[in-house]
N, C-alpha and C positions, 0 to 999 in steps of 0.2 A: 390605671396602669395594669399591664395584664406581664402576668410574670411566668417566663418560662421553666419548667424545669429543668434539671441539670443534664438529662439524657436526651431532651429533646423531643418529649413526647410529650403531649399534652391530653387531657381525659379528654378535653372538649373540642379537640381540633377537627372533628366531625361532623360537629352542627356548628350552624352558622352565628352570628350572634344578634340574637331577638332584641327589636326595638322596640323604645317604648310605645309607640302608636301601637305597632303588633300586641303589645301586652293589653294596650287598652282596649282592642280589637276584641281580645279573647275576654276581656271582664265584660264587654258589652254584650255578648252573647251570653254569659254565665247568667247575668242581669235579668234579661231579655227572659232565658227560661223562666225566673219566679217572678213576672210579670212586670219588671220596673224596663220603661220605653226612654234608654238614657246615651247618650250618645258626648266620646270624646273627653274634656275633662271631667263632665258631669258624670260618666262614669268611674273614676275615681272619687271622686266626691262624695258618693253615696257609698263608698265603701270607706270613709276619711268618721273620725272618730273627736268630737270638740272636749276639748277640758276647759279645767278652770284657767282663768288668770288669759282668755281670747287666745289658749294655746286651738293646734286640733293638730294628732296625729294620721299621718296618713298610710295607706296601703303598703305602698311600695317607695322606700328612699334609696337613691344610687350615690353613685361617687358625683354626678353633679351636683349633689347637695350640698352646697359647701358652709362651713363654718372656719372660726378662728383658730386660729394655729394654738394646738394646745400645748406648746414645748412637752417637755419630759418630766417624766415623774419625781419632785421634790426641788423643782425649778420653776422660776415666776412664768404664767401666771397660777401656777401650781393646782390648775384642774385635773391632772392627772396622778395627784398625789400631793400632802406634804412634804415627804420622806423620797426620795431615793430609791428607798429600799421597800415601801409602802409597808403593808402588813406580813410578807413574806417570811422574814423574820423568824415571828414566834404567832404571827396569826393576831386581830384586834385583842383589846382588854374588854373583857367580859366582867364586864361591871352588875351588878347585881342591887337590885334597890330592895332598902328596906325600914318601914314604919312600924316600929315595936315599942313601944311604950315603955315595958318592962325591961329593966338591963339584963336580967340573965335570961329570961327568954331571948332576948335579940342574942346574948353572946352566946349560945347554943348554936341559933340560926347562922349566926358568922361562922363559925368554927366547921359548920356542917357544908355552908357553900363553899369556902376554901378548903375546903380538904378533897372535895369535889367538880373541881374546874374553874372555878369564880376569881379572876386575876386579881378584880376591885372591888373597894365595898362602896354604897350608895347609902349616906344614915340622914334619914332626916332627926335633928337635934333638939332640944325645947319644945316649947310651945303644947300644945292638945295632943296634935299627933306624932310626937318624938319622944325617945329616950332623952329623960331626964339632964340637965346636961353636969349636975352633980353622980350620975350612972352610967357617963359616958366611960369613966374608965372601968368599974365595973365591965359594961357590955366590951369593952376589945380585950378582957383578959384573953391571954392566949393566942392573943395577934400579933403577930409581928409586924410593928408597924415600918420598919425600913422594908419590909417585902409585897405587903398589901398596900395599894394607894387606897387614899381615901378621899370620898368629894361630900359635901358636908350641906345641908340643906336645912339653916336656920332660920326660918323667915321671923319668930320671935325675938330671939336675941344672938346677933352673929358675933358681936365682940364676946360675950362670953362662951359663947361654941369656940370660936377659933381660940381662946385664950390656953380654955383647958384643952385643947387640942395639942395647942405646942405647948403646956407644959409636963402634959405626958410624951410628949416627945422627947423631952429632957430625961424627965423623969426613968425614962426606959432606955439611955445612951441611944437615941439616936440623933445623929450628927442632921446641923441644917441642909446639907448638903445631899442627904441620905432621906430627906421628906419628901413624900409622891402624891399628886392628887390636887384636890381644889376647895376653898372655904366655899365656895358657894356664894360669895356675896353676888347679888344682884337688887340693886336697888331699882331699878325701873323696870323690871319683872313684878317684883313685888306687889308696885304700883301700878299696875296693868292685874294682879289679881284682888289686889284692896281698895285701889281707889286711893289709899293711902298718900298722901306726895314722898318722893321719893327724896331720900338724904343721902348726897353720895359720900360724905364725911368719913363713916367708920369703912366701905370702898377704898378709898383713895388712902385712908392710913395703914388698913391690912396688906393692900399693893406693894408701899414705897416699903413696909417691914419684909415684905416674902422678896420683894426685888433684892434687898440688902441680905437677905441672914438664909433664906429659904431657896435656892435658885429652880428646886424643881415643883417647888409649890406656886400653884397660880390662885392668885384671891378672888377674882371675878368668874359667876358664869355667865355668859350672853344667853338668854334661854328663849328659844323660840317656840317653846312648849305654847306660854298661856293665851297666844295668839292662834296657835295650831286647836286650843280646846278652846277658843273662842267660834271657831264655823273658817278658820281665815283658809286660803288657799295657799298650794305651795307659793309661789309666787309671790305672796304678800308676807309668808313667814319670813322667807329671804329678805324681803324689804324691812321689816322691821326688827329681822335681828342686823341688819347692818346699820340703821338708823341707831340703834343699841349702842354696838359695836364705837359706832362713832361719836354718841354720847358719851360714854365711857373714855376714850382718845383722849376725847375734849376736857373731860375732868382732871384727867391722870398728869397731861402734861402740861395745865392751868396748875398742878401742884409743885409741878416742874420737872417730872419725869419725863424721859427722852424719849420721840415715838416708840423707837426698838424696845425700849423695859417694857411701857404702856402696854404692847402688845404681845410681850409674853409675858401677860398677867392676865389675859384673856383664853377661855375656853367657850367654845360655840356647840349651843345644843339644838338640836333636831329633832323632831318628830321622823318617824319612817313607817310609813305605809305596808299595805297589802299590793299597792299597784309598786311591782321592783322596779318598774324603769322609770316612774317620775321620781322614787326616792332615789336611784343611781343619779339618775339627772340635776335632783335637787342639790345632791351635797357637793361633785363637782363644779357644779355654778356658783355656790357655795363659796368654795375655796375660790374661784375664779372673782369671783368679786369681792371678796375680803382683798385678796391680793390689789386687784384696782385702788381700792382707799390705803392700801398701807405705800402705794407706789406715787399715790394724790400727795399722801400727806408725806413725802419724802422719807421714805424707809421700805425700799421695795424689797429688801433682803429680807425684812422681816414679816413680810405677808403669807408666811405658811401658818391656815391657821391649824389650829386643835378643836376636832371636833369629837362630839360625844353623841350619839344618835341613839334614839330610846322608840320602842314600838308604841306607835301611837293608841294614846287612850280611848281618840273620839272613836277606833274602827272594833274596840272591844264591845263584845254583846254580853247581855245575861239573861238572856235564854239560850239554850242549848250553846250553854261558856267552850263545851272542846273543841267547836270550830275554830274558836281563838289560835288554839296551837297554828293551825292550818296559817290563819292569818300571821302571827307573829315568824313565824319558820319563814314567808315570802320578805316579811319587812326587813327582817336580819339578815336574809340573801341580799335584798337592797343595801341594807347598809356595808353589810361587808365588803360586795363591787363599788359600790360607790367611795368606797375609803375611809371610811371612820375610822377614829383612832380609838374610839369606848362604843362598845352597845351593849344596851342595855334591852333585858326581853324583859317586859309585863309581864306574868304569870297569865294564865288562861281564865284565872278566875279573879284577877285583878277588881273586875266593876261589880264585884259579888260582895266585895270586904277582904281581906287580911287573907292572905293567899296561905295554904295546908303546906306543907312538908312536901307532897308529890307534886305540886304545879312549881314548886323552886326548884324543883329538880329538872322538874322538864324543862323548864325557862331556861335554865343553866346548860342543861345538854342539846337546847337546840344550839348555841352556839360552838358548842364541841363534834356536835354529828356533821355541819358545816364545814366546820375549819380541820377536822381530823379526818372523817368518813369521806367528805367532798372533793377537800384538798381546796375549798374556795380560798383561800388567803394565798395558796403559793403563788398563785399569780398576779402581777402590780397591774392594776387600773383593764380589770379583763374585757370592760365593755368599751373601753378606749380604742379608734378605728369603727365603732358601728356608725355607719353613717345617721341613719336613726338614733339613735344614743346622742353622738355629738350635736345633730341639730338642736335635738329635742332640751338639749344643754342650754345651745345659745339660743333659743327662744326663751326659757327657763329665764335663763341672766338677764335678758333685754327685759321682761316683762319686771324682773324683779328690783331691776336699776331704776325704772320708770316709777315706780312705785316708792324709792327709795328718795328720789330726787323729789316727789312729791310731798311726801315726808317733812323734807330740809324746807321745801318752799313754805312749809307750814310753820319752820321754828324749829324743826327737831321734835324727837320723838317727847321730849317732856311735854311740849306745848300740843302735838299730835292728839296726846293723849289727852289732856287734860281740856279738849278744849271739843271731846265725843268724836272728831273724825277718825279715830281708828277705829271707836266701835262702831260707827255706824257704815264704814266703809267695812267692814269684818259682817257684822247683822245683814248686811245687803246679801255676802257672797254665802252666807249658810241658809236664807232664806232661796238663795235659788236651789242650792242644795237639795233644801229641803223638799222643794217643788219634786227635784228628778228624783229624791228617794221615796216620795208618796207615789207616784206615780210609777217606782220598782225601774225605773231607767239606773237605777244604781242598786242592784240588787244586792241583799244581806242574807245571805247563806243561816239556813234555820231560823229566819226571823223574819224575811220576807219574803223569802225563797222555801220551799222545803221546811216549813218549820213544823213543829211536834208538838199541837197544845197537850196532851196527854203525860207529857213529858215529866218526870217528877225532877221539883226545880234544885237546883244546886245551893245551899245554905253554906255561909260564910262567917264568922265574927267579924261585927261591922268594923270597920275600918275608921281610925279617927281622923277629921278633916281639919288639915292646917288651916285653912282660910273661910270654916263655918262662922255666920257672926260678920265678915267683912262687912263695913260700910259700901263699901262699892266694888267697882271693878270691871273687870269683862265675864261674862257668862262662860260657864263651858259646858257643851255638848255633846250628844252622843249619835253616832248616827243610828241607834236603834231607838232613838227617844217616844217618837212618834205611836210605831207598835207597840212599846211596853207599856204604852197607856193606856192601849187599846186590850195588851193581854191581863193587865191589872184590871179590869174594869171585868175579863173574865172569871179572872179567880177570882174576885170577890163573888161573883153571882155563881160560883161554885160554893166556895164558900158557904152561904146563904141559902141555896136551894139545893145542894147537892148532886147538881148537873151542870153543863156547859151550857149557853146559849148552844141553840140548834138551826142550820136551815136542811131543809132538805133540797136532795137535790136530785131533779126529776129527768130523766137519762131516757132519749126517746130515741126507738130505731137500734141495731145492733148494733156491737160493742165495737164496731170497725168506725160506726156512723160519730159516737159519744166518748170514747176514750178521752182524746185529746182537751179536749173543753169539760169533759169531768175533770180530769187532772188539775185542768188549769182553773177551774171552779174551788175544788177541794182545798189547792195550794191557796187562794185570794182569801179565804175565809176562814181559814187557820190560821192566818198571819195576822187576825183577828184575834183569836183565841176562841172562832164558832167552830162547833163540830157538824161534819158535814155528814148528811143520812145519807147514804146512795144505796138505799134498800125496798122496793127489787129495784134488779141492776137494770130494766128498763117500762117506762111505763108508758100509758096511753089515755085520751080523754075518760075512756070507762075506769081506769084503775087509779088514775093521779088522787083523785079527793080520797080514796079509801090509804093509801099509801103517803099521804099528806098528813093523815091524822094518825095513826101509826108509829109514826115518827118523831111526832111532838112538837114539830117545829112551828113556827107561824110564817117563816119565809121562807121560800121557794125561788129555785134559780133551775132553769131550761139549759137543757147542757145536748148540742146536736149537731148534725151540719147543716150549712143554709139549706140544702134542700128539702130535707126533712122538715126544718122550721116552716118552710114557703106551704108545704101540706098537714101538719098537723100544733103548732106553735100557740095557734090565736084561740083550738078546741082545748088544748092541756091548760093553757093558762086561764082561761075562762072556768076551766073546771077545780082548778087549784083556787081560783078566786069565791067561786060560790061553796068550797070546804071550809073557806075561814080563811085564807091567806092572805097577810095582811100587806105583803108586797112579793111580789113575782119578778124575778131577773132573770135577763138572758144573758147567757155566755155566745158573747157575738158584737159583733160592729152597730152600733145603733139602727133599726131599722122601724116600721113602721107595722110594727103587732096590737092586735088590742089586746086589754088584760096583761099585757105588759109593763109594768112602771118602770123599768130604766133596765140599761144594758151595762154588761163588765166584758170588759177588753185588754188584752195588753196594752199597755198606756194611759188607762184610766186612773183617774187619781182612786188608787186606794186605801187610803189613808179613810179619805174623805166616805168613800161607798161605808167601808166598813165601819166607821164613826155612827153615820144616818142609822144600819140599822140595827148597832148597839141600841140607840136612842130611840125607833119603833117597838124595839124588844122591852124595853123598860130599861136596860143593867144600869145601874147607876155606876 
């Protein structure tokens, strides 16, 4: 629909309006120049981008794109918001997590994020890694518990978290009514991190209590976290926090609760990315399919659900931890267009241990710099209308219903689980993962990209682990796993010999010829944790063996362009091989050099290159 304005003048009423063949016209000429001979859809295609879960975005989405009607914001199917009014308001609740062992260290840490931005608190309770739950009230002196909500994460003992909970609640005049927040029970989360079987019992009795005496306290979280650090895809989160979701239904109103309470005794958590538009896209699909089951199971007024979006763990690094800001400040944009009702920022140095004083702060002010500096919250459902957005929605939902309905065909998420196809559907989709992140198709900023072994590393107090010890469970992952075993295997041989592995690397032709493929050299073998010689800045068969040993290294990698290679490639490396090199690589497309033993390319597994010649070099 093309909309006029009110005086009658339009900007564009002078050109005509470009078709799509026209546009694909001009991509195939774009194409054409950097060599790809593509014609019609196939030029779109090769500008089209695959995700997980058999999504792929494409170049260009118009208004024929069509998806389902999303009504209005705080209206079934409530993609476009739970509320009405969405976040507008006063902007999401900036929930704050925190794992302190000690009560007054934690109650320092609370007093300091509420007084500084922090709407809610995040405490995990009991167990290794919680405050005591005899120094739970210690730790909230000086909380006002009717003004701060609290969501409670007891995986040891939740009857006694929740107990001393509300009886400081008493204890301090606050009314049932005047309670904000969440016990946390989730029982087949649990069970998805233990292996444990799941007891929905002390669930369904904290429930039908917070139904009756609590109205603004919900007992359940649906947590799509332990699947999100299991390798799973968005797409499969979705599916099995709704297989949750409606395990939980199933239990609530087997007790005899009526869908409507059932479902406001649920709160749905998320994981939120780096990448903003599949997390926009995730939590509206989200809502879009909670709404579908609460409409299934007759109570469609009650399918708005509560969500709480937390920046995901797997996309945290520890090396070079401040790109994390980078990454959580994109995830929190996601969450906040997409509509969360809680986010929650990771600290920067989260996968380090026990985050400092200044990574809370900045956790906390990423979502103040957002919601105050930005103005992101004034607007309800901002990415609502992008056609891309919207699709990318409804492919989101379809893929995630599918996967849901699969689930049910299994038994439900208890039998899902216990019977390995979720892990082993979950281990499938992190091992291709894993594929495109060895081979840098998913690149990791300072760690597979740009990284700095020199770098002096970031020291934490370890952090203590609720589920160290588990019998079982799902694994969780990180996507820097791979390199940091490769940069561990460096520092120890620092450590031990008080240098870095070394390759040199042999720069033929001028600096117009070797830049590019030094660069890209330097960058493949730091993400190693080798340090790379490029001294002198270019050599030749007479100088390579004298500048080989120089250097220390035992391997060599040819950094030039093909044509240079085509004339001097097969004398440098012949001559790097009779100084003692114990393998010689080319920066380049596999070709056919002698004295050459293998070639690195964009697209090679580097994981794997870099693995082999840790393993030539000796590093244990």
């Amino acid at each position: 629909m093309t909309v006029q304005p009110a005086d009658g003048l339009s900007p564009t009423a002078a050109f005509p309006d470009p078709s799509h063949d026209q546009w694909q016209s001009l991509v195939e000429g774009v194409l054409r120049k950097s060599g790809k001979e593509v014609a019609g859809s196939a030029a779109e295609e090769a500008l089209s981008t695959t995700l997980e879960d058999g999504l792929t975005t494409r170049p260009l989405y118009t208004a024929s794109d069509e998806s389902p009607a999303t009504g209005f914001p705080g209206f079934a199917p409530f993609t476009r918001g739970s509320r009405p009014e969405g976040n507008a308001a006063g902007g999401w609740d900036v929930r704050q997590r925190h794992a302190l062992t000690d009560p007054a260290r934690l109650n320092e840490a609370l007093l300091g994020d509420l007084e500084n931005g922090v709407t809610s608190l995040w405490l995990t309770v009991g167990g290794p890694a919680g405050v005591p739950v005899d120094g739970l009230a210690r730790a909230l002196e000086g909380v006002y518990l009717d003004l701060a909500p609290l969501a409670l994460d007891a995986p040891a003992d939740l009857d006694a978290a929740a107990t001393e909970l509300l009886r400081l609640y008493e204890e301090r005049g606050v009314a049932g009514s005047e309670a904000r927040g969440t016990l946390g029970a989730d029982p087949l989360g649990h069970e998805a991190r233990t292996g444990v079987e799941a007891d929905f019992a002390p669930a369904v009795r904290w429930a039908q209590r917070c139904d009756a005496e609590y109205p603004g306290l919900r007992a359940i979280s649906v947590d799509g976290l332990p699947y999100h650090e299991a390798g799973g895809s968005a797409g499969e989160e979705l599916g099995l926090s709704l297989a949750t979701g409606v395990a939980c239904l199933r239990a609530l109103t087997a007790a005899g609760m009526s869908v409507e309470a059932a479902c406001g005794q649920l709160e749905f958590r998320y994981a939120a990315t780096a990448d903003q538009f599949l997390t926009i896209a995730k939590l509206r699909a989200a809502r879009r399919l909670w709404a579908r089951v609460a409409e299934a199971s007759g109570a469609p007024a009650a399918g708005a659900q509560r969500q709480h979006a937390v920046t995901s763990p797997v996309m945290m690094t520890r090396r070079d931890p401040w790109v994390n800001m980078l990454r959580t400040t994109l995830a929190t944009l996601g969450a906040g267009v997409g509509g969360a009702d809680s986010v929650t920022v990771l600290p920067f140095d989260h996968a380090l241990g026990l985050p400092d004083v200044f990574a809370r702060r900045i956790a906390r002010n990423t979502s103040t710099i957002l919601m105050e500096e930005s103005h992101l919250a004034r607007v309800i459902d901002p990415a609502g209308g992008s056609w891309y957005v919207e699709r990318l929605t409804d492919e989101l939902a379809v893929a995630a219903w599918a996967f849901f309905q699969e689930i049910e065909r299994a038994g439900g998420l208890p039998a899902a689980l216990r019977s390995g196809m979720v892990a082993e559907r979950l281990a499938a989709t992190w091992a291709a993962r894993s594929a495109k992140l060895a081979r840098r198709k998913e690149p990791i900023t300072g760690v597979s990209e740009f990284p700095m072994p020199g770098e002096r590393p970031v020291e934490r107090e370890p952090a203590p682990d609720a589920y160290a010890g588990a019998p079982g469970g799902l694994p969780r992952v990180r996507r820097d796993e791979a390199f940091e075993a490769l940069r561990a295997r460096s520092d120890a041989h620092l450590a031990a010999t008080g240098s870095r592995p070394k390759v040199f690397v042999a720069a033929l032709g001028p600096a117009a010829a070797h830049t590019a493929r030094v660069s890209f050299a330097v960058n493949l073998f730091g993400a190693g944790g080798i340090e790379a010689v490029h001294d002198p800045v270019s050599v030749d068969a007479d100088t390579a063996a004298g500048a080989l040993a120089a250097s220390g290294a035992s391997v060599a990698v040819l950094c030039s362009s093909d044509a240079l290679y085509a004339e001097q490639a097969e004398q440098v490396a012949g001559a790097l091989k009779s100084a003692g090199a114990s393998r010689v690589f080319l920066a380049g497309r596999p070709g056919e050099y002698a004295d050459v033993d293998a070639y690195v390319f964009a697209g090679c597994d580097a994981v794997a290159v870099l693995t082999s010649v840790l393993d030539r070099m000796g590093v244990a």
